[in-house]
N, C-alpha and C positions, 0 to 999 in steps of 0.2 A: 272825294279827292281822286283825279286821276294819278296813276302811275306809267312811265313811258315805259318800263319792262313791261307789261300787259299789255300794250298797243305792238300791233305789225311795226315789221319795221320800214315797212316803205313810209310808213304813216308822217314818220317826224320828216322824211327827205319832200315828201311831199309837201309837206306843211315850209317846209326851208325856201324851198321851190319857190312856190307862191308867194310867199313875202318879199323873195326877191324881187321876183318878176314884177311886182306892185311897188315896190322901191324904185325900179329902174325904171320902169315904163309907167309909170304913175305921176300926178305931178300934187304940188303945193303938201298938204299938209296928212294927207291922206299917204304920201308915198313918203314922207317922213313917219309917220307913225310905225308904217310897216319895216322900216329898217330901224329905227326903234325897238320894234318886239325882238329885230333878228340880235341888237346888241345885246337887249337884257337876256336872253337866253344862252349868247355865248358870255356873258357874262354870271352868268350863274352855272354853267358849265364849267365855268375856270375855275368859279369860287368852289367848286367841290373836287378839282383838282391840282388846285393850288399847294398842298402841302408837297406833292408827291411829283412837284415839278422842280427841274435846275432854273438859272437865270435863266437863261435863254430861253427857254419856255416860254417863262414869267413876262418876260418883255417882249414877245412874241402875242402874246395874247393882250397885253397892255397897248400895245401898237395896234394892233387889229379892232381894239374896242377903240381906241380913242379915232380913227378911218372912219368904222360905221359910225358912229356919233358926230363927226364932222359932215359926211354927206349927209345926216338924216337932219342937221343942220340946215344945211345949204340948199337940200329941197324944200326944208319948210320953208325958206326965208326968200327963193328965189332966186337961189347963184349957182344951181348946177340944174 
């Protein structure tokens, strides 16, 4: 099991990085995958900081997940 406390920290930016960049500049299904991984990990980010957050937080991160999952939509599917 990795833990990201034990990795550098440029490690996860760098890994951020790259997914994007393969989101954006990427096409069909391949650049959907990559903003995919980038939802599930900010979603799994919220979900361990979800108690310790106000609304606005909460609907802050709900709106940002439901954005990357419509574009990684939209590039699978061929509309962006």
């Amino acid at each position: 099991m990795v833990f990201l406390h034990r990795l550098p920290r440029w490690v996860l930016l760098v890994a951020v990085f790259v997914l994007l960049v393969i989101g954006m500049v990427g096409t069909g299904w391949v650049a959907a995958a990559a903003v995919l991984v980038l939802a599930v990990a900010l979603a799994w980010f919220a979900f361990l900081n979800w108690p310790a957050l106000d609304g606005s937080g909460k609907a802050l991160r709900v709106v940002a997940l439901a954005i990357l999952v419509g574009f990684a939509l939209g590039r699978g599917f061929g509309g962006l």
